[in-house]
LUMDREN-877577 format. One record per residue (C-alpha): residue in three letters; x, y, z. Coordinates in nm, 2 decimals. Example, Ala and Ser with C-alpha at 12.3 -4.5 7.8 and 13.67 -1.06 7.14 Angstrom:
2
<r->ALA&c1->1.23&c2->-0.45&c3->0.78>
<r->SER&c1->1.37&c2->-0.11&c3->0.71>
This chain:
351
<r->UNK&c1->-0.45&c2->-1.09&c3->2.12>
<r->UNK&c1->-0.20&c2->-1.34&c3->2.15>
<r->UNK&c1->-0.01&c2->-1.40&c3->2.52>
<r->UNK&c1->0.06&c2->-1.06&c3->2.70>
<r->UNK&c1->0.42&c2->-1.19&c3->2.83>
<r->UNK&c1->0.50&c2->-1.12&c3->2.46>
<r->UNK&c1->0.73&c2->-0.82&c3->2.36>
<r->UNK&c1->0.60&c2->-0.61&c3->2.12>
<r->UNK&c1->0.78&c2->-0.36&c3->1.92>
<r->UNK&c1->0.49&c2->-0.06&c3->1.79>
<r->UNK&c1->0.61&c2->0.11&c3->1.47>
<r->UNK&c1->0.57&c2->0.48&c3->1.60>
<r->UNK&c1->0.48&c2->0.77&c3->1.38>
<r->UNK&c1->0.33&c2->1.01&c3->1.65>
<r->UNK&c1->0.03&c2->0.97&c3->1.44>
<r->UNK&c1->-0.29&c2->0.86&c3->1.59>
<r->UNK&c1->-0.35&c2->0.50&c3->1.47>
<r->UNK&c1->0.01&c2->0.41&c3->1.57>
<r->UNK&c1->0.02&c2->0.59&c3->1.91>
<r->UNK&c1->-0.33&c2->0.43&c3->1.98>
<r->UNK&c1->-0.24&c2->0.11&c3->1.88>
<r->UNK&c1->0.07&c2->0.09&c3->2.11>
<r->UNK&c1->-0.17&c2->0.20&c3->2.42>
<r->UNK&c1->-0.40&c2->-0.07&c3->2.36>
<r->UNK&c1->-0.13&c2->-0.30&c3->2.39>
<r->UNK&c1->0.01&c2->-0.17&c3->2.69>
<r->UNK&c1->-0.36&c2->-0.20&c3->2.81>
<r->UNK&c1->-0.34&c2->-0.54&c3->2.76>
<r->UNK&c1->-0.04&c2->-0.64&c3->2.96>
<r->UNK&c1->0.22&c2->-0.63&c3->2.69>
<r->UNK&c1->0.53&c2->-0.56&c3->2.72>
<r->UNK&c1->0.61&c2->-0.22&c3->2.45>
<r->UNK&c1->0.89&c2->-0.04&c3->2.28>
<r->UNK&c1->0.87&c2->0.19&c3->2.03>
<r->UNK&c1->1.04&c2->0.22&c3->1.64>
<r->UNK&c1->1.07&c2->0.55&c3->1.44>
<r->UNK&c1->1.19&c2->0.53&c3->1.10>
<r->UNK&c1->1.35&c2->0.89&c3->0.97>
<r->UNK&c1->1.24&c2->0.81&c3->0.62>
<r->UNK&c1->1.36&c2->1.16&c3->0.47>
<r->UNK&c1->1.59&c2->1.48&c3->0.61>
<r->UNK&c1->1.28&c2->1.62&c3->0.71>
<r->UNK&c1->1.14&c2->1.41&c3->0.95>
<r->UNK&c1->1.25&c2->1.61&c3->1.24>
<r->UNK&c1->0.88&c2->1.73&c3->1.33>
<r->UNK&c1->0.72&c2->1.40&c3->1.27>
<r->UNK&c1->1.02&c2->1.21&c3->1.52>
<r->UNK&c1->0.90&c2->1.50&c3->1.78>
<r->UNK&c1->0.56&c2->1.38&c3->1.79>
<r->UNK&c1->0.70&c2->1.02&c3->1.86>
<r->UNK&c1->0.92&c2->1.12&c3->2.11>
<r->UNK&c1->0.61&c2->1.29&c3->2.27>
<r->UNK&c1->0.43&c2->0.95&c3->2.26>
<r->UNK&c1->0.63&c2->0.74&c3->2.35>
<r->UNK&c1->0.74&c2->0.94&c3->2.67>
<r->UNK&c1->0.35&c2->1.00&c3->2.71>
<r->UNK&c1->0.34&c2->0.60&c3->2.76>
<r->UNK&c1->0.64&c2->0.56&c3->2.90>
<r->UNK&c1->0.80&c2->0.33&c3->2.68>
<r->UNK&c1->1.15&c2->0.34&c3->2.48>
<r->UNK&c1->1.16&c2->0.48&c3->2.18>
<r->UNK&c1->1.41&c2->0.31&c3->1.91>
<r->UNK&c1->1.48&c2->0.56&c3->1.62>
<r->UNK&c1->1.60&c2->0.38&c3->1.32>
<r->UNK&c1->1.79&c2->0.60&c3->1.01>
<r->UNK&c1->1.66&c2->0.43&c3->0.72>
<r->UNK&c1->1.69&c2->0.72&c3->0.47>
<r->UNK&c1->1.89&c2->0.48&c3->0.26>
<r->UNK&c1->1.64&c2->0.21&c3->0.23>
<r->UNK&c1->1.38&c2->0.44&c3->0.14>
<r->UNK&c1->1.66&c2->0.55&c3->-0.15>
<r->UNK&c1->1.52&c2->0.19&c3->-0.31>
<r->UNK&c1->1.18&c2->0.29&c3->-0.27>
<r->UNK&c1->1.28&c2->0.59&c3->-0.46>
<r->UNK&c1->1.47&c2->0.47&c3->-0.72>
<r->UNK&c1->1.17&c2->0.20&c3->-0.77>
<r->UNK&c1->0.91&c2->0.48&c3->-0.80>
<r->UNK&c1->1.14&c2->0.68&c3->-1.05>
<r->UNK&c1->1.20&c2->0.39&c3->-1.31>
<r->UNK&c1->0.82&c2->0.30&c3->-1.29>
<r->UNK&c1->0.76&c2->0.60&c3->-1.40>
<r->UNK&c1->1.00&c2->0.62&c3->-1.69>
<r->UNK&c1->0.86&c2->0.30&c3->-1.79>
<r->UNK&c1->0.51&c2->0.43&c3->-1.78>
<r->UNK&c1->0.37&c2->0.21&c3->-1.51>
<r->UNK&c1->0.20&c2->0.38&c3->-1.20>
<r->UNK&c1->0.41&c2->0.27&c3->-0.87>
<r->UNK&c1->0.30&c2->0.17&c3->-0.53>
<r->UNK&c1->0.53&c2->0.23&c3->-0.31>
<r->UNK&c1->0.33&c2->0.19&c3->0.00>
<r->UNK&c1->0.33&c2->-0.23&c3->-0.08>
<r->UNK&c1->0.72&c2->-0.24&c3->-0.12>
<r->UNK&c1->0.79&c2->-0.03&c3->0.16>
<r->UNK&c1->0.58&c2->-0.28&c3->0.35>
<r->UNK&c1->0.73&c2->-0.58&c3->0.21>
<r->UNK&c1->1.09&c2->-0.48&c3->0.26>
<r->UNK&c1->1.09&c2->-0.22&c3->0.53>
<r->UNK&c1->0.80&c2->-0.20&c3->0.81>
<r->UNK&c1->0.76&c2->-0.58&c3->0.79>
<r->UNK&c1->1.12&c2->-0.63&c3->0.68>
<r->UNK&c1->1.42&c2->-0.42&c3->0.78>
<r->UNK&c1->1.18&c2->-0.30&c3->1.10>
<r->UNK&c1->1.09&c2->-0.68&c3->1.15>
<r->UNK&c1->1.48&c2->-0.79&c3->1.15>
<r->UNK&c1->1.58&c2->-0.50&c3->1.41>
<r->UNK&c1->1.26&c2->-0.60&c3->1.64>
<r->UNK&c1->1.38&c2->-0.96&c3->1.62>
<r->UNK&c1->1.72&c2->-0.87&c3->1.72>
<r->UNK&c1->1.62&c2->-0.71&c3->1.99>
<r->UNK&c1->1.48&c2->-0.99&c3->2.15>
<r->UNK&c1->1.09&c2->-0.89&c3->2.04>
<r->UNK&c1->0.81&c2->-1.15&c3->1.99>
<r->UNK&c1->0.62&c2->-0.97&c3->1.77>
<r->UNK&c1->0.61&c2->-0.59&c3->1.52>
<r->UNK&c1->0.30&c2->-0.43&c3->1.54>
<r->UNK&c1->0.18&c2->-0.16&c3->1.33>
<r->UNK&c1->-0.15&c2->0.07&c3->1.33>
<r->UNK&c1->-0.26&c2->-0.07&c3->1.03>
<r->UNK&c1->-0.65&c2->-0.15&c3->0.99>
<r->UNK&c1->-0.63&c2->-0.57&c3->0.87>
<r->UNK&c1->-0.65&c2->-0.85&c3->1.06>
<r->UNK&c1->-0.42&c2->-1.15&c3->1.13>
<r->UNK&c1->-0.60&c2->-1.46&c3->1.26>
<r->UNK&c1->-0.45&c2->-1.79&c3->1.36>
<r->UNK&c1->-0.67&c2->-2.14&c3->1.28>
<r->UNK&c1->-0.50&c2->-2.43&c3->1.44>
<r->UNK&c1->-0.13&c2->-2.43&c3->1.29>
<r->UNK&c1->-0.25&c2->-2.16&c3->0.99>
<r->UNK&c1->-0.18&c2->-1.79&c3->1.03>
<r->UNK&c1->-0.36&c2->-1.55&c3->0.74>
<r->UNK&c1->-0.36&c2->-1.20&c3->0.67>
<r->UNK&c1->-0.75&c2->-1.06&c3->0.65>
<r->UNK&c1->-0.95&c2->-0.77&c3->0.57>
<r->UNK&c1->-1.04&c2->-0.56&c3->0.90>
<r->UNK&c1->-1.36&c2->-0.58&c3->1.05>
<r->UNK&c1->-1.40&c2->-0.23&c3->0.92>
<r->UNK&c1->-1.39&c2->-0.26&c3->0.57>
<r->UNK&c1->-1.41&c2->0.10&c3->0.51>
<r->UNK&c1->-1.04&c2->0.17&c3->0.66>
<r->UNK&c1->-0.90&c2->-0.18&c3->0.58>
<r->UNK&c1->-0.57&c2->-0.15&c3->0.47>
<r->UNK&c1->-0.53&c2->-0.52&c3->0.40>
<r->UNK&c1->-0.43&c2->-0.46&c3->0.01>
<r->UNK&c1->-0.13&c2->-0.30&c3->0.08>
<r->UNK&c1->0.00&c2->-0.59&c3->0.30>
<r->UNK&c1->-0.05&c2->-0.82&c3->0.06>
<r->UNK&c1->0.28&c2->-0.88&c3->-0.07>
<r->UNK&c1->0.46&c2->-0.90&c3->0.28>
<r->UNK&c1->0.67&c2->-1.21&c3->0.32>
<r->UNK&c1->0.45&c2->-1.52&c3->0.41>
<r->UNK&c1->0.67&c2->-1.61&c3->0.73>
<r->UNK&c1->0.66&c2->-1.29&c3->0.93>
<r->UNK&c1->0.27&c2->-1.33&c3->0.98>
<r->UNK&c1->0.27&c2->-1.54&c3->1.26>
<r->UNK&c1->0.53&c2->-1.25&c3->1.45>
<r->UNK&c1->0.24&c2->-0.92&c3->1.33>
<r->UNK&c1->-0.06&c2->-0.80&c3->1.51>
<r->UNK&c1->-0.26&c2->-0.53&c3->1.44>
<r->UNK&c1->-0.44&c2->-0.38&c3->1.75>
<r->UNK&c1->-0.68&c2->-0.17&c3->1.59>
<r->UNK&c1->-0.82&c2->-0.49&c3->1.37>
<r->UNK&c1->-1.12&c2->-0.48&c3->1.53>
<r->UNK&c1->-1.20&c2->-0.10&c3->1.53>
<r->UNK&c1->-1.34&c2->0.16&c3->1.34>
<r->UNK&c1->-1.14&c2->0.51&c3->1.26>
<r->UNK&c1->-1.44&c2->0.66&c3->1.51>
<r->UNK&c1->-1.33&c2->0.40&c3->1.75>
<r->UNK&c1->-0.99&c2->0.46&c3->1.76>
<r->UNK&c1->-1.05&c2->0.81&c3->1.80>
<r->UNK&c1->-1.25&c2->0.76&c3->2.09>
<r->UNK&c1->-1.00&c2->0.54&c3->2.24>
<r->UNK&c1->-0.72&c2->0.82&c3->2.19>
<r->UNK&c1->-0.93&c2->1.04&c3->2.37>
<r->UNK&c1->-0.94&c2->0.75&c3->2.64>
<r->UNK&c1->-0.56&c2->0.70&c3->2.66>
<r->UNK&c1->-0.53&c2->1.10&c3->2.68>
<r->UNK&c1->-0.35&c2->1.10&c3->2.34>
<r->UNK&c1->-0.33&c2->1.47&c3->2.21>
<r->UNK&c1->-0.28&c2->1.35&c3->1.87>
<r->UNK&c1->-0.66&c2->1.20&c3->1.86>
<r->UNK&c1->-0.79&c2->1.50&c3->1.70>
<r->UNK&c1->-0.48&c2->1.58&c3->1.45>
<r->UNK&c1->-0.56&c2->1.61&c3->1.12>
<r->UNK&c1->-0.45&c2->1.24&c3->0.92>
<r->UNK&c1->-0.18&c2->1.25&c3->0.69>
<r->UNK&c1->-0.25&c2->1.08&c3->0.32>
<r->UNK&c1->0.14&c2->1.21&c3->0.25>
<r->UNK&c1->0.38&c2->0.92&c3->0.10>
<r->UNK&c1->0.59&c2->0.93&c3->0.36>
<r->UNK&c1->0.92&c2->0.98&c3->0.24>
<r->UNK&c1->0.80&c2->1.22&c3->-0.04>
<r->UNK&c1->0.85&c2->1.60&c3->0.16>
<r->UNK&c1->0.54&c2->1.81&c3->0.16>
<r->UNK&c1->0.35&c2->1.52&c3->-0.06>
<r->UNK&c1->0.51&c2->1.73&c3->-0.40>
<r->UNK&c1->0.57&c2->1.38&c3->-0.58>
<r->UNK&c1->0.62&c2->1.55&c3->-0.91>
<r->UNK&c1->0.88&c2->1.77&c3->-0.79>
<r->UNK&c1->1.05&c2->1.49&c3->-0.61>
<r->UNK&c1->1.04&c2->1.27&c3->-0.92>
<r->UNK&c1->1.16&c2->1.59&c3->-1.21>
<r->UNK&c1->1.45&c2->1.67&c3->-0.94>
<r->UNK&c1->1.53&c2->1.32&c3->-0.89>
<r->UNK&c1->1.51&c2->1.19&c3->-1.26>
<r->UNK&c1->1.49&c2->1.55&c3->-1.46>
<r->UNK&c1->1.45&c2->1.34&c3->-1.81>
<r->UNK&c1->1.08&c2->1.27&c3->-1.69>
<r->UNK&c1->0.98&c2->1.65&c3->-1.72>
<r->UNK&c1->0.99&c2->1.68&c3->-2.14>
<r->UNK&c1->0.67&c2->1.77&c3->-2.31>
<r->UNK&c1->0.53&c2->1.47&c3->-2.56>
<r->UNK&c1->0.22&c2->1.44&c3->-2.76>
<r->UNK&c1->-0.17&c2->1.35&c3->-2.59>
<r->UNK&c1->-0.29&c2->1.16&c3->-2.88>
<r->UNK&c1->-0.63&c2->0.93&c3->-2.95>
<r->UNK&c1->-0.63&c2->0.58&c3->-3.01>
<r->UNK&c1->-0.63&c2->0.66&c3->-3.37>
<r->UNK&c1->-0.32&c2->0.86&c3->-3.35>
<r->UNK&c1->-0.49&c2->1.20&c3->-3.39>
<r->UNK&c1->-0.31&c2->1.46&c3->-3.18>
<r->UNK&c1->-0.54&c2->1.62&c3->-2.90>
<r->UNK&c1->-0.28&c2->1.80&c3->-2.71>
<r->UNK&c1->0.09&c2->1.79&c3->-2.52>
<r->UNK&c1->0.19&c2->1.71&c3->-2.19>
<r->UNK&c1->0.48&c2->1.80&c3->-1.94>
<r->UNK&c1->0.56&c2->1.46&c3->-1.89>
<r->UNK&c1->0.40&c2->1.11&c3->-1.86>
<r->UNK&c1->0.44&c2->1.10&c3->-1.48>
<r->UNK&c1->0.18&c2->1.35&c3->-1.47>
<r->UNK&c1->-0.07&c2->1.05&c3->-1.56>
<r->UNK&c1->-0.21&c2->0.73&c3->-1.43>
<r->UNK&c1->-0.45&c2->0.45&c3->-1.63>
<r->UNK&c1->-0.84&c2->0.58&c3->-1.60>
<r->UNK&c1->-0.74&c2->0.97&c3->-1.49>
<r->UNK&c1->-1.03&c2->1.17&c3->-1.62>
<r->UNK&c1->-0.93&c2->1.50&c3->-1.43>
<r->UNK&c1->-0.63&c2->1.75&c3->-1.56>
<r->UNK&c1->-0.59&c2->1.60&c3->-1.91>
<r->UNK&c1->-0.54&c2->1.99&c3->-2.01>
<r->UNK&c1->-0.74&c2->1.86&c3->-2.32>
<r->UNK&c1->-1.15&c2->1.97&c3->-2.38>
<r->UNK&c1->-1.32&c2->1.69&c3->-2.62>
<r->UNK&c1->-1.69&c2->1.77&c3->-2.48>
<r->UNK&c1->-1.73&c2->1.42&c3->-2.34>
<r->UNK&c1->-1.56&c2->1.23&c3->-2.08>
<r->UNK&c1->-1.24&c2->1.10&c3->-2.19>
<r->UNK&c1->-0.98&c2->0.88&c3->-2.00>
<r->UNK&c1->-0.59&c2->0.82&c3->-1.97>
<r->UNK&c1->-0.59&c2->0.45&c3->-2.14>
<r->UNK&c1->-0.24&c2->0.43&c3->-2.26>
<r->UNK&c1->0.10&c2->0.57&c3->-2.17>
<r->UNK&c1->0.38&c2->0.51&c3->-2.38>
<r->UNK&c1->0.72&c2->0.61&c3->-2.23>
<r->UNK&c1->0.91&c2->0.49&c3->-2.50>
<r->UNK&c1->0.74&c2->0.70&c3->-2.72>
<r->UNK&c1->0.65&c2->0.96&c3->-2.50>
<r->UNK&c1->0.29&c2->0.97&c3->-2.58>
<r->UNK&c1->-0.03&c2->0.98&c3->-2.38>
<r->UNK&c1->-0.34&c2->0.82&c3->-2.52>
<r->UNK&c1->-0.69&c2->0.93&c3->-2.45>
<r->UNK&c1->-1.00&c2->0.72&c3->-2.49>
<r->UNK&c1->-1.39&c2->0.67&c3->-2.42>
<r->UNK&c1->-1.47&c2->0.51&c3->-2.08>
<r->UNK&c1->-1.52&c2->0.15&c3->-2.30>
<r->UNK&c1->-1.16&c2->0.17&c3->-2.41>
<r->UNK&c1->-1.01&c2->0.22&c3->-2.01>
<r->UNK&c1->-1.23&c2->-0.08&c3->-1.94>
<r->UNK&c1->-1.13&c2->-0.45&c3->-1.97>
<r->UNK&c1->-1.15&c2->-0.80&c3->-1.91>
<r->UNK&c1->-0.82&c2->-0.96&c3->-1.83>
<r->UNK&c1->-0.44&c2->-0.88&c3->-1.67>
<r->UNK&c1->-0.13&c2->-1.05&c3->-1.64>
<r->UNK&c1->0.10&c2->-1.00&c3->-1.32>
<r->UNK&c1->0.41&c2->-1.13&c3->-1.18>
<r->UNK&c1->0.64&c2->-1.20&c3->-0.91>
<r->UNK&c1->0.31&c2->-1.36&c3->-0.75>
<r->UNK&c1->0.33&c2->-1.36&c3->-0.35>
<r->UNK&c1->0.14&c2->-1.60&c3->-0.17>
<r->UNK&c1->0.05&c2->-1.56&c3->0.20>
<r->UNK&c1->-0.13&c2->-1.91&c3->0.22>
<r->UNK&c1->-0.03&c2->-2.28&c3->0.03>
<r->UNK&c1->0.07&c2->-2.19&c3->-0.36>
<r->UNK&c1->-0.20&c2->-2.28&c3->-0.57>
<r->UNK&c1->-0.11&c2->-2.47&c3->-0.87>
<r->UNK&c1->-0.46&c2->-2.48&c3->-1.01>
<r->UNK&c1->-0.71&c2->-2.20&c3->-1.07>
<r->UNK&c1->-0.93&c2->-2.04&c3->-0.78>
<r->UNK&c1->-1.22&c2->-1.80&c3->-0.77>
<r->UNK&c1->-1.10&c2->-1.51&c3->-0.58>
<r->UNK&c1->-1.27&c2->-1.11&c3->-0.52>
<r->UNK&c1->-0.96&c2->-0.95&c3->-0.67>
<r->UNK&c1->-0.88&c2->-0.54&c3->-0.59>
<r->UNK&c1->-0.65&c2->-0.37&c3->-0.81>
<r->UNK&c1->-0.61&c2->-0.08&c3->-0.64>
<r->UNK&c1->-0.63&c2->0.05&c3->-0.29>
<r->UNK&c1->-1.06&c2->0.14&c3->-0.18>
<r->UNK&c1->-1.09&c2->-0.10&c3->-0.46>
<r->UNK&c1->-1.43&c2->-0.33&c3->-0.36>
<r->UNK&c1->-1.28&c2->-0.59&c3->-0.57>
<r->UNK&c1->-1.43&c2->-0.81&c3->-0.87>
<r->UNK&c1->-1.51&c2->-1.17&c3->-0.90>
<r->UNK&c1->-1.22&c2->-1.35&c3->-1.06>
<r->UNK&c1->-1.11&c2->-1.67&c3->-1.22>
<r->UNK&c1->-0.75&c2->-1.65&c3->-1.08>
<r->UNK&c1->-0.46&c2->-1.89&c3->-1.27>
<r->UNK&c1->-0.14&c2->-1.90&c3->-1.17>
<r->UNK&c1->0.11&c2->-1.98&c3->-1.41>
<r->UNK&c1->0.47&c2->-2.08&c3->-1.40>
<r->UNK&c1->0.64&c2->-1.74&c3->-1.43>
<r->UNK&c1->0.32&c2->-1.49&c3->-1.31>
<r->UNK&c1->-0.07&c2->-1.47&c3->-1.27>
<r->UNK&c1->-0.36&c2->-1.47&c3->-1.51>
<r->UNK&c1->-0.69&c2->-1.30&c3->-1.38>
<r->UNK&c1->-1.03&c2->-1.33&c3->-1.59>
<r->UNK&c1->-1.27&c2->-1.05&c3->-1.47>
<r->UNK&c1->-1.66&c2->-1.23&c3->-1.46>
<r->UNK&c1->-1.76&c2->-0.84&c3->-1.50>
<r->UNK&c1->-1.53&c2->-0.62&c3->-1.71>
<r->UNK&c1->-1.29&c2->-0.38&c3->-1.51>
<r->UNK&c1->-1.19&c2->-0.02&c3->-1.52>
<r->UNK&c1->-0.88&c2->0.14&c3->-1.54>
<r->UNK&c1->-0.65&c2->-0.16&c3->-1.53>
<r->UNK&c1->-0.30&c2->0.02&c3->-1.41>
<r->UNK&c1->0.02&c2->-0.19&c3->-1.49>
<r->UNK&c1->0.26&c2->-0.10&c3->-1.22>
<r->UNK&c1->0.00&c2->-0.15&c3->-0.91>
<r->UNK&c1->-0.12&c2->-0.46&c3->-0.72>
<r->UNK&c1->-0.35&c2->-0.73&c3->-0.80>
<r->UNK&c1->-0.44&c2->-0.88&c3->-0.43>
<r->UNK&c1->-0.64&c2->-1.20&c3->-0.44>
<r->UNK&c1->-0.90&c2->-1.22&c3->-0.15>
<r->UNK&c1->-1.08&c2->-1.60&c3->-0.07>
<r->UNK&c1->-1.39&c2->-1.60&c3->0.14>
<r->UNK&c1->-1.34&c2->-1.81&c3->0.44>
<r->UNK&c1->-1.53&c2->-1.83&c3->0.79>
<r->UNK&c1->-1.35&c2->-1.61&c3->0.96>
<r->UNK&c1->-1.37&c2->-1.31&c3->0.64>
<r->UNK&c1->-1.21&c2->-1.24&c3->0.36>
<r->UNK&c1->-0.89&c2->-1.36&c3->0.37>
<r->UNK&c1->-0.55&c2->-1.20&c3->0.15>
<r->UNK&c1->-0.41&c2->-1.54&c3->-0.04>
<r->UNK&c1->-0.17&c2->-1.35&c3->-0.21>
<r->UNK&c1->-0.09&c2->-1.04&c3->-0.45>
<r->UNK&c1->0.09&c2->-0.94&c3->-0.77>
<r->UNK&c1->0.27&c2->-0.70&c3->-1.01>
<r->UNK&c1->0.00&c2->-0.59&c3->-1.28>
<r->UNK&c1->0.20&c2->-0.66&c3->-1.62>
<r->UNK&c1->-0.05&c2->-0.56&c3->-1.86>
<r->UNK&c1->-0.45&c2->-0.58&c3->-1.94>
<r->UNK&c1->-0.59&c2->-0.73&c3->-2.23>
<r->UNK&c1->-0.97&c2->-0.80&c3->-2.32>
C-alpha cells in the first residue's frame, strides 16, 4: 500500500468486502472515512448496516444522496433495452459515480485517495500506474473497472487485491465484523429487490408488448412479452420446445422480434465497439490482447485494432454469444499480471 499518512475515503456498503477493506486500511496506519451512496428510496436497511460499520471502526461516515445520478444509470439501462442491446450498468456506474461523482466529493474533502472493496489490482512501475486483474482471478472484478477514467488511477487502491473471498472472510472474522458471514448480494444496486423487469415495464411500459420469436429463416417459433426478457446466447426460458438446444442470436427492437438459432449461429469471429477507453498510452497500431466480453469471461486471444472512431477485435478462436450493449476489455500480459489497457462499447459482431 502506498504511504499510510494518506487519507483514504472507503466506499461503505455495510457489506463484507467494503467493511473489510476499510479495516485493513486502518490496520495499516491510514487515516479512514467512510462514503454511503443512497442509490434508491429503499436503501434505509443497507445505510443501517454502514452506519453499524463505520461506528464499529470508529470512523465518519459521509452519506451521499445520489438517487439522481443513479436516474442516468437508469435511463441508460431503459434505452439499451429499447434498442435491443443488453446494458451494463455496473461499468457506467463505476466510470461516472464510484470512481467519479464519489472520487470528486473524496477530493474535496481533502482525501488522497477512494478505495473500494473491489477484487483488482492497481500497481505503480516507476512513473506508470495500471489497472490489473486480482491475484485471485476467480473474484477479479477488474472488467468492470475497465472504462474508469485513466487519471483517477493513481488516487484508487484496492485493499483486498491480494486476497481471496476465503481470505477476506477470515479477516472479517479477525476485525470482529458481524457482516463476515452475511449472505453476498449479486443485487444491481439501485434496482429494489433485484426485480429488473419490473423496474424497467414501470419505468418504460412500451417495453412490455408481446412480438414474434422467429428463426433465422423467418419461421415463427413462438411470442414473447417483450425483448428485455432476452440477452445474446440465452438458452434458458425461451418459452419455445424445438428438441435441441437453441439460442437467443438476434433481437430486433425495431421490429420487435426475437431470433432463435443453433449454437453455430450465436457463435462468431469479429465485433466492433466504440467510445474506446484507454487506461495506458493509446495505441494507434494493432496489439494482441486476451479480450473478455463479459463479466467471469476467461477471455480470448485477440488481434485488437483501434480505429479512428471505435475498435475492431478479430477472435484467433471463434466466440460465443457476442452481446452488443456490454464491454469488450482488452487485457496485455506484462510482469507484473494481466494488465486492463482499455475497454469498449460492443457495437455489433460479424464473422
Amino acid at each position: 500500500m502506498v504511504g499510510k499518512r494518506n487519507k483514504v475515503f472507503v466506499a461503505l456498503s455495510g457489506g463484507l468486502d467494503s467493511s473489510t477493506a476499510a479495516a485493513l486500511l486502518l490496520e495499516a496506519g491510514f487515516e479512514c472515512a467512510g462514503v454511503f451512496m443512497i442509490t434508491n428510496n429503499q436503501a434505509k436497511n443497507i445505510q443501517a448496516d454502514a452506519e453499524a460499520v463505520a461506528g464499529k471502526l470508529g470512523i465518519e461516515l459521509h452519506v451521499l444522496d445520489l438517487r439522481q445520478d443513479f436516474e442516468r444509470i437508469l435511463d441508460y439501462f431503459c434505452n439499451e433495452y429499447k434498442r435491443g442491446r443488453t446494458p451494463n450498468p455496473c461499468v457506467l456506474c463505476n466510470r461516472y459515480v464510484k470512481f467519479g461523482r464519489l472520487w470528486d466529493f473524496a477530493r474535496n474533502n481533502e482525501a488522497d485517495l477512494l478505495a473500494t472493496g473491489h477484487y483488482a489490482r492497481i500497481i505503480r512501475v516507476n512513473n506508470s500506474v495500471g489497472l490489473y486483474e486480482a491475484a485471485d482471478a476467480a473474484k477479479d472484478q477488474s472488467y468492470a473497472l475497465a472504462m474508469i477514467k485513466r487519471d483517477v488511477l493513481g488516487h484508487i487502491i484496492f485493499p483486498l487485491a491480494e486476497h481471496s473471498k476465503n481470505q477476506t472472510r477470515e479477516l472479517a472474522a479477525k476485525f470482529h465484523l458481524e457482516i463476515g458471514r452475511r449472505q453476498e448480494s449479486q443485487e444491481i444496486c439501485f434496482i429494489p429487490n433485484d426485480d429488473y423487469v419490473t423496474t424497467l415495464e414501470q419505468r418504460c411500459p412500451e417495453l412490455a408488448r408481446a412480438g414474434k420469436i422467429i428463426d433465422s429463416s423467418g419461421n415463427v417459433l413462438g411470442e414473447h412479452k417483450g425483448v428485455h426478457r432476452f440477452t445474446i446466447g440465452q438458452r434458458r426460458g425461451l418459452q419455445v420446445a424445438m428438441g435441441t438446444p437453441y439460442y437467443v442470436v438476434k433481437i430486433d427492437a425495431e421490429s420487435n422480434t426475437v431470433t432463435l438459432g443453433p449454437k453455430e449461429e450465436v457463435t462468431q469471429s469479429k465485433l466492433w465497439a466504440t467510445e474506446a477507453n484507454w487506461l495506458s498510452i493509446e495505441p494507434k497500431s494493432p496489439f494482441r490482447a486476451t479480450v473478455k466480453i463479459r463479466y467471469n469471461d476467461s477471455g480470448t486471444a485477440a488481434r485488437v485494432s483501434p480505429q479512428e472512431n471505435g475498435v475492431i477485435v478479430e477472435f484467433d478462436e471463434p466466440n460465443l454469444a457476442i452481446t452488443p450493449g456490454q464491454l469488450a476489455a482488452f487485457y496485455v500480459n506484462e510482469g507484473n499480471g494481466n494488465r486492463v489497457v482499455g475497454g469498449a462499447w460492443i457495437d455489433k459482431a460479424t464473422d
